[in-house]
C-alpha positions as a printed Julia matrix, in Angstrom:
477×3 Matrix{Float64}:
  -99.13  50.78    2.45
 -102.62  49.17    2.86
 -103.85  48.92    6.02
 -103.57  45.35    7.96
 -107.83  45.76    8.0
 -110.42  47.25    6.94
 -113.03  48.02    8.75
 -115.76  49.48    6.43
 -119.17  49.0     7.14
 -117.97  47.58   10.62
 -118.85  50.08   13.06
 -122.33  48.83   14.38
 -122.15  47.57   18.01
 -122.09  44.04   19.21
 -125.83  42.59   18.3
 -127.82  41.09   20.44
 -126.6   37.16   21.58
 -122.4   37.92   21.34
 -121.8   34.62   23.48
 -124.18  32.59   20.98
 -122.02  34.33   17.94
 -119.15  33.76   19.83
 -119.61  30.05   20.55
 -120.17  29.67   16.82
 -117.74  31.63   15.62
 -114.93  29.78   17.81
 -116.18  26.86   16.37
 -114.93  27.5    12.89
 -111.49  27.74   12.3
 -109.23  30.97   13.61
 -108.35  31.99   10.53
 -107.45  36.12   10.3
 -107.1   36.06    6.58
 -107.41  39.75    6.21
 -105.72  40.52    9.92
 -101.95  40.75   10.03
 -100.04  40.08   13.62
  -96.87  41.64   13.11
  -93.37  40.61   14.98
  -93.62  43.55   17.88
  -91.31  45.06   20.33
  -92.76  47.44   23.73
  -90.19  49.84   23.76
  -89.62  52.0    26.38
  -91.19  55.64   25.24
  -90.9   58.1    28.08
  -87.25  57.98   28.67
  -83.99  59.2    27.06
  -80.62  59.41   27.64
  -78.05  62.06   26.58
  -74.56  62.4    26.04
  -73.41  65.21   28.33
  -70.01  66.96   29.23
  -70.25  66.96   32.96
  -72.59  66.47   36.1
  -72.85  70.41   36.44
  -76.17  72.25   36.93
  -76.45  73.86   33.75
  -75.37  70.78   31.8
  -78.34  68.76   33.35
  -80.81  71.8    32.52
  -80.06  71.48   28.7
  -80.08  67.87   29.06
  -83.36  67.46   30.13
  -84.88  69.95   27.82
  -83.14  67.54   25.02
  -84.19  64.39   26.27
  -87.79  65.59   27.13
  -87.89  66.73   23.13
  -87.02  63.02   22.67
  -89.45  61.86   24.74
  -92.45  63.88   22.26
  -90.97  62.94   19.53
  -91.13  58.78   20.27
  -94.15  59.51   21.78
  -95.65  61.52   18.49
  -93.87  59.87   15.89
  -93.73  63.64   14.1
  -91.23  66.24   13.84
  -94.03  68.54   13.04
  -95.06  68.33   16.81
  -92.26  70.12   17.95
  -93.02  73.17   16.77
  -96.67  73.2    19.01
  -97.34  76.15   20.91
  -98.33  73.4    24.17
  -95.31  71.25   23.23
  -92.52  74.51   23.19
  -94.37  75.68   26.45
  -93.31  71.93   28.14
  -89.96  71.91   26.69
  -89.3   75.02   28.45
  -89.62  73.51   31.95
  -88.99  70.0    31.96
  -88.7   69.61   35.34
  -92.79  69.72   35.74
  -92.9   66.16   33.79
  -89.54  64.56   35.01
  -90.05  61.29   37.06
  -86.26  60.71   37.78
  -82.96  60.76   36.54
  -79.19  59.22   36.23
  -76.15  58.82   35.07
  -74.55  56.17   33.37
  -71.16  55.9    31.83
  -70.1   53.54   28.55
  -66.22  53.97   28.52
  -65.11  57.82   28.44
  -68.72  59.19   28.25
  -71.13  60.16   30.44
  -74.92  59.87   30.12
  -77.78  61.84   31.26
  -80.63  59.5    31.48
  -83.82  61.18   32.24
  -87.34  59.14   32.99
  -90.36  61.07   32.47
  -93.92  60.86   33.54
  -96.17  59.1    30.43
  -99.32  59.84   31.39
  -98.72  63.84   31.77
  -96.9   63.75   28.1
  -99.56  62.17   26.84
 -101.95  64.18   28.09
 -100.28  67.19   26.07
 -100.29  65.72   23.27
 -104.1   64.99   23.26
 -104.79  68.43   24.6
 -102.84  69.38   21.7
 -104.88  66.93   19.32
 -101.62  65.86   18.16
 -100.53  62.16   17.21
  -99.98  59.98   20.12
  -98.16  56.21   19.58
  -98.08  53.61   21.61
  -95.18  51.54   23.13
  -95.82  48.36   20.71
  -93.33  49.37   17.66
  -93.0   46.75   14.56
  -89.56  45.47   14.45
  -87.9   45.84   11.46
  -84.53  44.42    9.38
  -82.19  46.4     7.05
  -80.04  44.82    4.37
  -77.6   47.13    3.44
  -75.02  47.0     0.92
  -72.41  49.87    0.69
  -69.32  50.06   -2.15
  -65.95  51.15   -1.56
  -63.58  53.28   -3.54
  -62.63  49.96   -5.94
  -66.43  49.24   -6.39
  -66.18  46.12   -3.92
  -69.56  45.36   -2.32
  -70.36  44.37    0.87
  -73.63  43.7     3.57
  -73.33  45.55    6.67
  -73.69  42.92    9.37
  -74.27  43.6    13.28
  -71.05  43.22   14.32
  -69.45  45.95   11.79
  -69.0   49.67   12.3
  -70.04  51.71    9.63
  -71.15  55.44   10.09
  -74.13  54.49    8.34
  -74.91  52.15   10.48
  -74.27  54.32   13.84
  -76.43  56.8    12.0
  -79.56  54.39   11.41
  -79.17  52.34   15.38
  -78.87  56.3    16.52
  -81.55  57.81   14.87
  -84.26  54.28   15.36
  -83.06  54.39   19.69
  -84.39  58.19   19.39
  -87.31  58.05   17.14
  -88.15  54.78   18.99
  -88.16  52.08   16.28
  -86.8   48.64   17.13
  -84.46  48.03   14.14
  -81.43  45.59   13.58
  -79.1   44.36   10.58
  -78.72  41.16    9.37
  -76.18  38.72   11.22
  -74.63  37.58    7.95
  -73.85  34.16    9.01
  -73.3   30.9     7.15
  -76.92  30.96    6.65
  -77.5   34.31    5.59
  -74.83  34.29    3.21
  -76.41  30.8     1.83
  -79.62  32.37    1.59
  -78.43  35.98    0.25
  -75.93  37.65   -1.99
  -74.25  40.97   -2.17
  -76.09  41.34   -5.31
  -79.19  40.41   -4.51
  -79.53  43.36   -1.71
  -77.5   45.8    -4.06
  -80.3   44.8    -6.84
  -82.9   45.03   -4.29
  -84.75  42.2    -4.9
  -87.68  41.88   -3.18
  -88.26  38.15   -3.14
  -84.68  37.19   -2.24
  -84.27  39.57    0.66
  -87.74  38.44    1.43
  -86.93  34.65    1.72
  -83.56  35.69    3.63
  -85.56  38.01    6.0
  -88.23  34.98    7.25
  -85.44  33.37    9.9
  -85.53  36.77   11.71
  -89.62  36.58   11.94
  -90.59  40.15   11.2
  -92.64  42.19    9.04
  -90.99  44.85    7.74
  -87.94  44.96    5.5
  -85.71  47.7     4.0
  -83.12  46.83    1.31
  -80.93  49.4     0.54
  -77.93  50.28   -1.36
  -75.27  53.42   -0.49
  -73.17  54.69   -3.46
  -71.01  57.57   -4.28
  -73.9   60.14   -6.25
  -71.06  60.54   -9.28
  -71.77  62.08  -12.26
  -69.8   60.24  -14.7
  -72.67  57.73  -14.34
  -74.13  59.46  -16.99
  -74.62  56.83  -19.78
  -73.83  57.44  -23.41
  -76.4   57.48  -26.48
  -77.28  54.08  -27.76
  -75.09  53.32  -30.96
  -76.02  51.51  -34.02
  -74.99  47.96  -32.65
  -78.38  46.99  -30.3
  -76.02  44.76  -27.1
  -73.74  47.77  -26.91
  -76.47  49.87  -26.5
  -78.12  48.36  -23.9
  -75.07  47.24  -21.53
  -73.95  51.62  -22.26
  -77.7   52.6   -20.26
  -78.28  50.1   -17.53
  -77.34  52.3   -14.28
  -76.01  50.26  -11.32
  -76.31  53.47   -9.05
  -79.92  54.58   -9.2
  -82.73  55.8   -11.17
  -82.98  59.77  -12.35
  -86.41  59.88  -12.05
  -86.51  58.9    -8.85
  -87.16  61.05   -5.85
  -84.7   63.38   -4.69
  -83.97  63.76   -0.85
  -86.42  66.54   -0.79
  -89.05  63.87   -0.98
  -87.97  61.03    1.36
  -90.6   61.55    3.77
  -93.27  61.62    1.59
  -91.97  58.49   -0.52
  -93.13  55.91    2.32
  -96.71  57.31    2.11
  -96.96  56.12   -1.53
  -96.97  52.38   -1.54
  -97.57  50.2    -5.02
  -99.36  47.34   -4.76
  -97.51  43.74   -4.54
  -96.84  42.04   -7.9
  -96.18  38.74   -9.11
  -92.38  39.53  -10.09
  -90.64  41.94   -8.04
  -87.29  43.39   -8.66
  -87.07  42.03  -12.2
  -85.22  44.64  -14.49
  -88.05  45.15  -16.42
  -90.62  45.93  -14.01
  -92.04  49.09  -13.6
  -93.77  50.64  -10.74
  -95.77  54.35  -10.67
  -96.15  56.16   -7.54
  -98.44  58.69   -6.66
  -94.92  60.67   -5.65
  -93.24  60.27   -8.53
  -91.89  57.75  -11.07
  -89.73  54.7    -9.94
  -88.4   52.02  -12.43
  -85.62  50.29  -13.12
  -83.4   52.31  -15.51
  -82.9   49.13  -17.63
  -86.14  48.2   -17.89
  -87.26  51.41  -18.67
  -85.62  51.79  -21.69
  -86.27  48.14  -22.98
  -89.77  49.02  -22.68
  -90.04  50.19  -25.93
  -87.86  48.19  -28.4
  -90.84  46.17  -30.04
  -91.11  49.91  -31.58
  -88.39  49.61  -33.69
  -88.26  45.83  -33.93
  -91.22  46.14  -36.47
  -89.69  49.14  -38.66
  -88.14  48.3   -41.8
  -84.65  49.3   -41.82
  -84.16  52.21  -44.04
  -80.83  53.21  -46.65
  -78.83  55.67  -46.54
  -78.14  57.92  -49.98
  -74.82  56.07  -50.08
  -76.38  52.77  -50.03
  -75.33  51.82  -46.53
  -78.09  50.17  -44.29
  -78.94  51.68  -41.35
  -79.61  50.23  -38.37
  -82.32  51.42  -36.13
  -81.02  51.62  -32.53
  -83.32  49.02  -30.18
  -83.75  51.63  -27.62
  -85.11  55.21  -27.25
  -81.91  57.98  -27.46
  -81.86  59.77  -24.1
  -83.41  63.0   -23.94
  -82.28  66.07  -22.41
  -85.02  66.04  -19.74
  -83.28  62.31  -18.62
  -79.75  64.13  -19.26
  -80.96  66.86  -16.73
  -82.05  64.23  -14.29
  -78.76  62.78  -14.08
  -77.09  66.31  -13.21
  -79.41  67.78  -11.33
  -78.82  63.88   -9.14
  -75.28  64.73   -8.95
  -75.87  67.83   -7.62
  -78.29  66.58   -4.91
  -75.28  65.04   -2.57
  -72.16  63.01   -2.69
  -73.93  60.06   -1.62
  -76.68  58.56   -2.95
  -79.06  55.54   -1.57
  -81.56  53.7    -3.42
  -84.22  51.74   -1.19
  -86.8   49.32   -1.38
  -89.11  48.83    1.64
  -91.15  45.08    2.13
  -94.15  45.05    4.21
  -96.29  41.92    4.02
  -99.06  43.81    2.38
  -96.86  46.28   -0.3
  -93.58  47.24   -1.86
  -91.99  50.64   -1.92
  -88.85  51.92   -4.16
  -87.47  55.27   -3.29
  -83.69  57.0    -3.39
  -82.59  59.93   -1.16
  -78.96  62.1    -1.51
  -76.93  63.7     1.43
  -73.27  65.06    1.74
  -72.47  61.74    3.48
  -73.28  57.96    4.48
  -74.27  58.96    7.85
  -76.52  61.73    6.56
  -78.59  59.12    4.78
  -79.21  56.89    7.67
  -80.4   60.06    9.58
  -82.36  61.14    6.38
  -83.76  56.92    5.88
  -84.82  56.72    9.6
  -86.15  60.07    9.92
  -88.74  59.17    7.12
  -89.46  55.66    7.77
  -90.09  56.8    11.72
  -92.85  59.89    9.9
  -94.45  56.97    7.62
  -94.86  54.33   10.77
  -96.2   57.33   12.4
  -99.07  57.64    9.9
  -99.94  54.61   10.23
  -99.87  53.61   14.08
 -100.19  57.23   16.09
 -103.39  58.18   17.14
 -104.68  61.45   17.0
 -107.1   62.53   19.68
 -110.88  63.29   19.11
 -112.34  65.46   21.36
 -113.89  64.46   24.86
 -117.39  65.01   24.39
 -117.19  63.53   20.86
 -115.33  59.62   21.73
 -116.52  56.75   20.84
 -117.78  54.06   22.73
 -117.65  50.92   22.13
 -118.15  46.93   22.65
 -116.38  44.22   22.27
 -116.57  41.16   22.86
 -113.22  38.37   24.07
 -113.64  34.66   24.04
 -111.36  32.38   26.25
 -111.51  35.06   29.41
 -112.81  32.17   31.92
 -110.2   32.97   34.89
 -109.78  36.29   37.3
 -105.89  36.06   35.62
 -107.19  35.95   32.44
 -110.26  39.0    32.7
 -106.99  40.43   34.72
 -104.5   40.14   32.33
 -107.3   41.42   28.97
 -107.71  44.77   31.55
 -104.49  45.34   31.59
 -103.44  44.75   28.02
 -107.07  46.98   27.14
 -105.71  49.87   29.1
 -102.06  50.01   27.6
 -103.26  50.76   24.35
 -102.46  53.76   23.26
 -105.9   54.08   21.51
 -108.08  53.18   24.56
 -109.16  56.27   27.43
 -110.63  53.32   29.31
 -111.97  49.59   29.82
 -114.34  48.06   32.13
 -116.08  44.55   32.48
 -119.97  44.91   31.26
 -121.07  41.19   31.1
 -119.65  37.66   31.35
 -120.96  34.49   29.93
 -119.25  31.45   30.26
 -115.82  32.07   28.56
 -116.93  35.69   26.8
 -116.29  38.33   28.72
 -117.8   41.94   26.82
 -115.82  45.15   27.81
 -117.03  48.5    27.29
 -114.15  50.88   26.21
 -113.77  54.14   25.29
 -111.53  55.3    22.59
 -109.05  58.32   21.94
 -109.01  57.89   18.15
 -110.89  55.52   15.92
 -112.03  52.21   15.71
 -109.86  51.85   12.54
 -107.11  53.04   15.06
 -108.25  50.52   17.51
 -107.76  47.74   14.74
 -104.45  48.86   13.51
 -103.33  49.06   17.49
 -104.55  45.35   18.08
 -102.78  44.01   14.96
  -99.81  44.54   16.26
  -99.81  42.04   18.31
 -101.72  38.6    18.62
 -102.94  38.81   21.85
 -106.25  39.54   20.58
 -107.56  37.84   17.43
 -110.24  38.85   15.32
 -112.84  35.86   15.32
 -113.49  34.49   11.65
 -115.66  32.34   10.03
 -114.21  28.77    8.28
 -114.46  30.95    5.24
 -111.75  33.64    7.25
 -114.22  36.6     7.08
 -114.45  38.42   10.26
 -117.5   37.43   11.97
 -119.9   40.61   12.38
 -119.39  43.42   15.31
 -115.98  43.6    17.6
 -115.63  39.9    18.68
 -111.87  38.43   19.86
 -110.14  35.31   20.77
 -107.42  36.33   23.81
 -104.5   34.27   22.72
 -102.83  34.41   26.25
């Protein structure tokens, strides 16, 4: 997935005159061509809350140890930072970094609910030079279509319980991503069908996606991983062959669940006409096409060979598609033998599509498996890993429409709650432009990626929608 913007050759300082570039700059038109504001939720990071047995001593000891693991893990966006030396050493006395605690009850069940102190965890983690995210998450929408035993399809809605979909709400409330299914109302099921999510088509589920005003989509499909899938060999009559090797359940050559946390690192770039059965895309992590299209790639081929006659004088009839070989016949088993469910999955940002399949023993495996990975790829892209003291950046920037003490009040605030900024202060004010001085944790690249997020703070562009030249802002308050 590209990032929202770039920021080569950028990293110069504010020159000389900011509120003159300002004044001109605002002049123009706000446009932030190349500067994406996504739909954002601040979740809360630095609390958890655990299913326990009892109120007893020991039961509250292992449940803070588990909800402080929680806690790094929102906070990191990695698995991998679990298994720091500094991170262990904090796991094995929570106590040190717990603010409060609670319980709360839902029906039969108990809860331990366990608040711990943000700063201090975040500290470790930048001690640790490990990833640190911020509260501001991207919200995102799954369509997903599952098949019962008599092959009738279905969209899982909100209001449904599927294990699946227990599996995804559980695994996005402890990885921290805000994340919610479709309503499937009279509009959604005018706008969308069954089909078009089990397809995955991208422009369809994008079009049905734009009344919920976010950025990120995932359309995915959940199907028993059966081997009798397997198609046959293409026969001498050309329709019969086709129909015999389209594959409504997934692709062989795409990525097996070994993968699926990788797969979301490789996005292709957006094409004119997505999800059509004959498009193909390569991935740096493997090959993903449509099975159908891949085979109808070639039939020009044998469209322009002369048919040949047999030594009894019977014509033959050259098939219109390539036989499978046994590497594809492979493929297929070696799928079968990955899980007994299979999902295929297509994920819609508003710069890039991704296709990718992962296999587990069962549906709510594969929501634990899709989450996991989609939590590690958002994580790449929004976490922040620390540079060292002596070697942070600092920078200026400049923010037009600060001309109130609410408004330089409220920019100080929002400054210092990003999870990329050590620390902000006031260096000049002219007129409406206020220029902070800040000091950053990771990157200005980081800084960028924080801010678009959000659109409190908008890059200033030209008429032509360039960014004008150094760090310069429009607080949209």
């Amino acid at each position: 997935m590209s990032r929202a913007f770039s920021l080569a050759g950028t990293n110069n300082l504010m020159k000389p005159y900011p509120s003159l570039l300002l004044t001109c700059a605002v002049g123009f038109t706000l446009v932030c061509a190349s500067f994406v504001a996504s739909a954002t939720q601040r979740i809360v990071v630095n609390e958890a809350k655990i299913l326990v047995e009892d109120q007893s001593s020991r039961a509250q000891q292992k449940a803070a140890k588990q909800a402080l693991r929680e806690v790094f893990l929102k906070m990191s966006g990695s698995t991998e930072s679990l298994s720091n030396p500094g991170v262990k050493a904090a796991l094995s006395s929570p106590q040190s970094l717990l603010r409060s605690y609670r319980y709360s009850y839902e029906g039969s069940e108990t809860y331990y609910v366990a608040e711990f102190d943000s700063t201090k965890v975040g500290e470790i983690l930048q001690r640790e030079m490990l990833p640190l995210w911020g509260d501001r998450r991207p919200e995102t929408l799954i369509w997903l279509a599952v098949q019962d035993d008599n092959e009738n399809k279905r969209i899982i809605d909100e209001s449904l319980d599927f294990p699946i979909a227990e599996a995804l709400r559980t695994t996005a409330q402890e990885r921290g991503l805000p994340l919610s299914l479709p309503l499937m109302d009279l509009t959604d099921n005018v706008n969308i069908t069954t089909y078009d999510v089990w397809g995955r088509f991208v422009e369809p589920v994008r079009e049905a996606s734009r009344r919920y005003s976010v950025d990120n989509i995932i359309a995915a499909r959940v199907y028993k991983n059966d081997s009798s899938f397997i198609p046959d060999l293409p026969n001498a009559e050309p329709n019969a062959a086709l129909n015999s090797n389209s594959n409504p359940n997934g692709n062989p050559n795409s990525n097996s669940s070994g993968e699926e946390s990788t797969q979301f690192e490789h996005m292709s770039d957006e094409s004119d006409n997505y999800g059509s059965n004959n498009k193909e895309l390569v991935e740096e992590g493997g090959y993903v096409s449509n099975s159908q299209g891949e085979q109808t790639g070639d039939t020009n081929t044998y469209n322009d060979t002369t048919d040949g006659v047999s030594e009894s004088g019977v014509k033959k009839v050259k098939p219109t598609i390539k036989p499978f070989t046994m590497d594809e016949f492979e493929a297929y088993a070696e799928q079968s033998e990955e899980g007994d469910f299979g999902l295929d999955w297509v994920f819609i940002s508003k710069e890039s599509v991704s296709y990718g399949s992962i296999y587990a023993d069962s549906p709510a495996e594969l929501g634990n498996a899709l989450m996991d990975a989609y939590a590690d790829y958002l994580s790449s892209q929004y976490a922040v890993v620390g540079v060292d003291k002596a070697n942070r950046e600092v920078l200026e920037i400049s923010i037009a429409n600060v001309g109130t003490i609410e408004s330089y009040a409220a920019v100080s605030r929002y400054l210092t709650t990003l999870s990329v900024v050590e620390s902000a202060s006031l260096k000049a004010q002219r007129g409406t432009v206020a220029t902070f001085s800040i000091t950053l944790i990771g990157t200005t690249e980081d800084l960028m990626n924080t801010v678009g997020l959000e659109a409190k703070l908008r890059p200033v562009a030209d008429a032509y929608g360039q960014p004008v030249e150094g760090f310069s802002f429009y607080w949209n308050n």
